[in-house]
C-alpha positions as CSV (number, residue, x, y, z in Angstrom):
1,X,-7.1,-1.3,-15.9
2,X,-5.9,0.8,-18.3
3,X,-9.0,3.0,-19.0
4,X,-10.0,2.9,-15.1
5,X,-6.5,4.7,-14.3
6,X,-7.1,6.8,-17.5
7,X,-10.6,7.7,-15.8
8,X,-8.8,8.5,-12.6
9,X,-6.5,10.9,-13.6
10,X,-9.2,12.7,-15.8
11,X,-11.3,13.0,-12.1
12,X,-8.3,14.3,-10.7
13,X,-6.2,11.4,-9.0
14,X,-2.7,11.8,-9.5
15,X,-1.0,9.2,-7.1
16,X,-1.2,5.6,-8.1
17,X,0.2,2.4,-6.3
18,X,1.1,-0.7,-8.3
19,X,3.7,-3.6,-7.4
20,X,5.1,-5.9,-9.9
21,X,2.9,-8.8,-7.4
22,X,-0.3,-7.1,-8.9
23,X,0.8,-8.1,-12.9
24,X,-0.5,-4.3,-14.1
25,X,2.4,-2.5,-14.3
26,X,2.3,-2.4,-18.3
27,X,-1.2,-1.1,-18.1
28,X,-0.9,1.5,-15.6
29,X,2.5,2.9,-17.1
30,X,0.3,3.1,-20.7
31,X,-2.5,4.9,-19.4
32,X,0.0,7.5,-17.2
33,X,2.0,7.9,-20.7
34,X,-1.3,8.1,-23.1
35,X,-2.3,11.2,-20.8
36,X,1.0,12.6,-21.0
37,X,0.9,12.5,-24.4
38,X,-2.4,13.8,-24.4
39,X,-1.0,17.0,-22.4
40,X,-3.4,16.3,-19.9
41,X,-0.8,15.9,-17.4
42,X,3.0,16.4,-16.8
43,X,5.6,13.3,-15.7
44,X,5.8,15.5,-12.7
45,X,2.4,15.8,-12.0
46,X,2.1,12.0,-11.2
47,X,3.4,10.1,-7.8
48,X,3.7,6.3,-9.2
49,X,4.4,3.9,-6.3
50,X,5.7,0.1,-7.0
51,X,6.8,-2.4,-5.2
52,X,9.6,-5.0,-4.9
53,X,8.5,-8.9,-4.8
54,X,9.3,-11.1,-2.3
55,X,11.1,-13.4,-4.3
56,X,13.5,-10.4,-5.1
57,X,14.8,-10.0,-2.1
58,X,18.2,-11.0,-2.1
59,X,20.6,-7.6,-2.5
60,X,22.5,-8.7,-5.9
61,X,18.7,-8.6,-7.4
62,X,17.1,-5.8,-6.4
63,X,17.9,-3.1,-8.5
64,X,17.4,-5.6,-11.5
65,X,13.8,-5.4,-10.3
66,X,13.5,-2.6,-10.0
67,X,14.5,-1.8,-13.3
68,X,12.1,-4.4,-14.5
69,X,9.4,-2.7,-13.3
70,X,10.0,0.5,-14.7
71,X,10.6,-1.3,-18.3
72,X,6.7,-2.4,-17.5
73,X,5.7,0.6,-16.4
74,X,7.7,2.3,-19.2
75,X,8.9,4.6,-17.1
76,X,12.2,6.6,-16.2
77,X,11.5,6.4,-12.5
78,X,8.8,6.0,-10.2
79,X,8.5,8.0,-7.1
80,X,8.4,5.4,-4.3
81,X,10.0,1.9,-4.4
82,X,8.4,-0.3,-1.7
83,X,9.6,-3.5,0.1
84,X,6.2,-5.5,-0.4
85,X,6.8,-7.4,2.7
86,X,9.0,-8.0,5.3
87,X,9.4,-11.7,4.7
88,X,11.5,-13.4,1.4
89,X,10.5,-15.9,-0.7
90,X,12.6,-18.6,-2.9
91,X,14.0,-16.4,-5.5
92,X,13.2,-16.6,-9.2
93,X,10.0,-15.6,-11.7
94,X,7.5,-17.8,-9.6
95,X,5.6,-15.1,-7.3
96,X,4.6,-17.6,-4.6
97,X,7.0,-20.7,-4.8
98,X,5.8,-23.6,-3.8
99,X,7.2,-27.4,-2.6
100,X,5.2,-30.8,-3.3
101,X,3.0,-30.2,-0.5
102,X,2.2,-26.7,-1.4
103,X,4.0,-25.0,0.9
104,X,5.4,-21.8,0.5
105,X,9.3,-22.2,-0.4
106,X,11.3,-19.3,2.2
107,X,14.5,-17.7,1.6
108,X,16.3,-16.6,4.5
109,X,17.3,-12.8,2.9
110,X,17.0,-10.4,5.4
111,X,14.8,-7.6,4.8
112,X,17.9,-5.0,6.3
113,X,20.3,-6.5,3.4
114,X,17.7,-5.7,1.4
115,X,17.3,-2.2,2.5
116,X,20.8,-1.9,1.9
117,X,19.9,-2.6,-2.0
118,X,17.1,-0.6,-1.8
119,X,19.2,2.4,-1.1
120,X,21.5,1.9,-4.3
121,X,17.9,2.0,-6.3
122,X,17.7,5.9,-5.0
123,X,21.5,6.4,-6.0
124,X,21.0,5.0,-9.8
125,X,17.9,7.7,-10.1
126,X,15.7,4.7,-10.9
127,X,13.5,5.9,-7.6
128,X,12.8,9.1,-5.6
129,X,12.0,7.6,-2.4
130,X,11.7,4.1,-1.0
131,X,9.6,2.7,1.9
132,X,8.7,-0.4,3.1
133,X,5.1,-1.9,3.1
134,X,3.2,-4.3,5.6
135,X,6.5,-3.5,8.2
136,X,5.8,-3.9,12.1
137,X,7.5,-1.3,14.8
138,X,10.1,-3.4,15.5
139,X,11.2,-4.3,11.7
140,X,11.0,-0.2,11.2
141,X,13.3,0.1,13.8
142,X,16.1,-1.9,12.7
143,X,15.9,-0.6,9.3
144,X,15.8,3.0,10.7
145,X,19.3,1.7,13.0
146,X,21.0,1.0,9.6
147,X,19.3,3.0,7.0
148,X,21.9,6.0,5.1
149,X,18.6,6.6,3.3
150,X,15.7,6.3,5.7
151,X,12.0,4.6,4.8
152,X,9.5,7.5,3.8
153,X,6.3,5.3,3.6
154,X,5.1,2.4,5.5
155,X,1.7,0.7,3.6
156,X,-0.2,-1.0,5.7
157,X,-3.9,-2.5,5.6
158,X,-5.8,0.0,7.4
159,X,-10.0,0.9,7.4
160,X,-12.0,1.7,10.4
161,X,-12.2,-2.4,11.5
162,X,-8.3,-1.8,12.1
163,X,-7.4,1.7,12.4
164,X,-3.6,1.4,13.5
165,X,-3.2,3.9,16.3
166,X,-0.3,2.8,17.7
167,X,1.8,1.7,14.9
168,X,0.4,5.7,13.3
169,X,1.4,6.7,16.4
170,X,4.9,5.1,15.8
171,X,5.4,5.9,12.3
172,X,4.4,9.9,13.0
173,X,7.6,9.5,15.8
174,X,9.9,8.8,13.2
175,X,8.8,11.2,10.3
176,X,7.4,7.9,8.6
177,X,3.9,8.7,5.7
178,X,1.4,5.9,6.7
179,X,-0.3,4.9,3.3
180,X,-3.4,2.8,4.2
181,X,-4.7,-0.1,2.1
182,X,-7.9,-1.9,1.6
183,X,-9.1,1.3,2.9
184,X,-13.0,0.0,2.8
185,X,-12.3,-3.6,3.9
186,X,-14.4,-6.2,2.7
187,X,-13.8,-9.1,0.3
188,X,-11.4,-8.1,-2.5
189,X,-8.7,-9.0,-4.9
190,X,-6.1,-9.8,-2.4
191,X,-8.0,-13.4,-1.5
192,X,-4.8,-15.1,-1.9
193,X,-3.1,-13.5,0.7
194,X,-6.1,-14.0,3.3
195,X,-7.8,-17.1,5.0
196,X,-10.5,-16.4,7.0
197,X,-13.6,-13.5,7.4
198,X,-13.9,-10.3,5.9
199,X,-15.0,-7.4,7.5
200,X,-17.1,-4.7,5.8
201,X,-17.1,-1.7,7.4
202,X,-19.1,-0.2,4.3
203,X,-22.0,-2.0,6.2
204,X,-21.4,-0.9,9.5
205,X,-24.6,1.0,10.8
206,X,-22.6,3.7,13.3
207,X,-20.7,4.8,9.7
208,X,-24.0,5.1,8.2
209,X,-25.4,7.2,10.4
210,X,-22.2,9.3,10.2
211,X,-22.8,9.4,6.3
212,X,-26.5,10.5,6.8
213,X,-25.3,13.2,9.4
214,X,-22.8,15.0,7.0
215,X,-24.8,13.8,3.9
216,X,-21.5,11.9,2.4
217,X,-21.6,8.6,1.3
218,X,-20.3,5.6,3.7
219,X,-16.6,5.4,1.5
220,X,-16.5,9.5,1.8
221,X,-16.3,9.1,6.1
222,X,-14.2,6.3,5.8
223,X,-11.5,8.0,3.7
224,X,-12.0,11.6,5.6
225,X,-11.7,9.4,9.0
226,X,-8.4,7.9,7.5
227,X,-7.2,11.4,6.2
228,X,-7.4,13.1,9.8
229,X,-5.3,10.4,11.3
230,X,-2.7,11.4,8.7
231,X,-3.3,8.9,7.0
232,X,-2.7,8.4,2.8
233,X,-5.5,5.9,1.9
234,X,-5.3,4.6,-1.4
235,X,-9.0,3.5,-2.5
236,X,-8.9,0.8,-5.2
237,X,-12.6,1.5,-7.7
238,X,-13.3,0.8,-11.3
239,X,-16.2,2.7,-11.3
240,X,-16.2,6.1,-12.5
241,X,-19.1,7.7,-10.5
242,X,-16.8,5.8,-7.4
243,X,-13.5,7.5,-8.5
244,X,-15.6,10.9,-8.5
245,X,-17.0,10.1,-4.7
246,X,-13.5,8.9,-3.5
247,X,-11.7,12.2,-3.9
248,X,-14.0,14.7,-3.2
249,X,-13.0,14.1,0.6
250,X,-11.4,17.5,1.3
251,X,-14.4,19.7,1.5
252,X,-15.7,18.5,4.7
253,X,-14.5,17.7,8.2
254,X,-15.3,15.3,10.9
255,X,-16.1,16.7,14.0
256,X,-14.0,15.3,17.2
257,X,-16.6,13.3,18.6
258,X,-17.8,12.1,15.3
259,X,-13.5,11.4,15.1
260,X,-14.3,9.1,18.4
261,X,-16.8,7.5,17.2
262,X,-15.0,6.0,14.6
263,X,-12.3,5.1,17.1
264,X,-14.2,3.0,19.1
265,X,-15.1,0.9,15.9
266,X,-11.5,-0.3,16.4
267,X,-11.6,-4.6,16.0
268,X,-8.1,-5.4,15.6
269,X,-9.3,-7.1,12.4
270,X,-7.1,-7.5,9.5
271,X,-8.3,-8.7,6.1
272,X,-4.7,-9.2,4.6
273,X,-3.1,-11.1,6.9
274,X,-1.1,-13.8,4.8
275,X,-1.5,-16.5,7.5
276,X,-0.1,-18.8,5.0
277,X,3.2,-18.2,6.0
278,X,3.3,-16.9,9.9
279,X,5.6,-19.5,10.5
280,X,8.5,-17.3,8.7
281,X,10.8,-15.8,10.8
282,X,10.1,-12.1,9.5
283,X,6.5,-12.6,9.4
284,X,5.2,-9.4,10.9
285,X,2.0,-9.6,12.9
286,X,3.1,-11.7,15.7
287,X,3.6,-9.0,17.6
288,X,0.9,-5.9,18.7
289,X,2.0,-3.7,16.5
């Protein structure tokens, strides 16, 4: 992880997204320091995103984890602090907490008190901005009815299989970024969190012809497509000849009806749906959007 991230900034990325769920923190915080030291880049030059845990929720813990992760990331701040989801889980060290019938153990926080915490993170200079991540319409809304500091960034799972219109649509409305995971779709990393299919839009013969058209790769269309929504995809590669492909995204332009046709690839699908626990009372894909 280290030398991939070290790779990526020599190609040119300079915004990286972690969370204290993924256990990299230390290795991404090295590499970002090794090329500052290096003089190949500025503290400045760098947007670090992380993420608060869901067993962290409860407001006296927060900023304690916060602090945490920058002591991993060895780091004074990090750009954008994120709620990793909307729901809470029983607090303590064990990510996903479980009872003798391995179930997931709930906590009853609520994601708003939460916000509240959030905000005093931004006030201690341990975070620029904070956001939320994996947040519905309607959770947005009643942190944006309390919020002193409003959410900058809503994450969310988003690829051509599940393009988000209406909750982009939403988000836009409010002055909200939409950062877009698991941009490609497909099997990945994140099996714990999902039960079921995986699509692959990589395979998908209407983005290949698309690719052939504008003689890009499959990934370049996808990530262009994502870009003209507004869109901040954040492509996850360990492969150097990948990280090169990924970002060079901002010479080209889809046309409107090429735009359409990546529209109507729209399945509602979602890889990282964390069906495990959509019995919680925050869980947030219960409703349309």
């Amino acid at each position: 992880m280290e030398q991939v991230v070290k790779d990526a900034i020599d190609v040119g990325y300079r915004h990286f997204d972690t969370a204290m769920f993924y256990k990299n923190e230390k290795e991404v915080g090295s590499a970002i320091r090794a090329k500052i030291a290096e003089g190949v880049i500025k503290r400045e030059d760098v947007f670090v995103t992380t993420k608060l845990w869901n067993t962290y929720h409860r407001p006296d813990m927060v900023v304690n984890s916060c602090k945490k992760s920058l002591e991993d990331l060895g780091l004074d701040y990090v750009d954008l602090y994120l709620i990793h989801w909307p729901f809470a889980f029983k607090e303590g060290d064990d990510g996903l907490p479980k009872d003798e019938n391995k179930q997931l153990i709930y906590s009853d926080v609520d994601y708003v008190d939460t916000w509240k915490a959030m905000e005093d993170c931004v006030k201690q200079g341990l975070t620029k901005s904070i956001g939320v991540s994996n947040f519905n319409s309607k959770q947005l809304q009643r942190i944006l009815d309390v919020a002193a500091i409003k959410p900058v960034v809503n994450q969310v799972e988003c690829h051509p299989y599940l393009n988000q219109t209406k909750l982009i649509s939403f988000c836009k409305e409010k002055g909200i970024v939409v950062t877009g995971y698991s941009p490609f779709g497909g099997p990945t990393s994140i099996a714990p969190l999902h039960k079921g299919e995986s699509p692959e839009p990589l395979k998908d013969p209407k983005i290949k012809e698309l690719a052939d058209k504008y003689g890009k790769s499959v990934a370049q269309i996808i990530l262009r497509y994502l870009n003209q929504h507004g869109v901040v995809p954040v492509p996850k590669s360990a492969n150097k000849s990948r990280l090169q492909q990924n970002i060079d995204v901002f010479s080209f332009e889809l046309r409107p009806e090429d735009v359409a046709i990546m529209d109507s690839l729209n399945r509602d699908k979602r890889i990282c749906d964390f069906v495990q626990v959509k019995d919680h009372k925050h869980y947030p894909f219960n409703i349309e959007f």
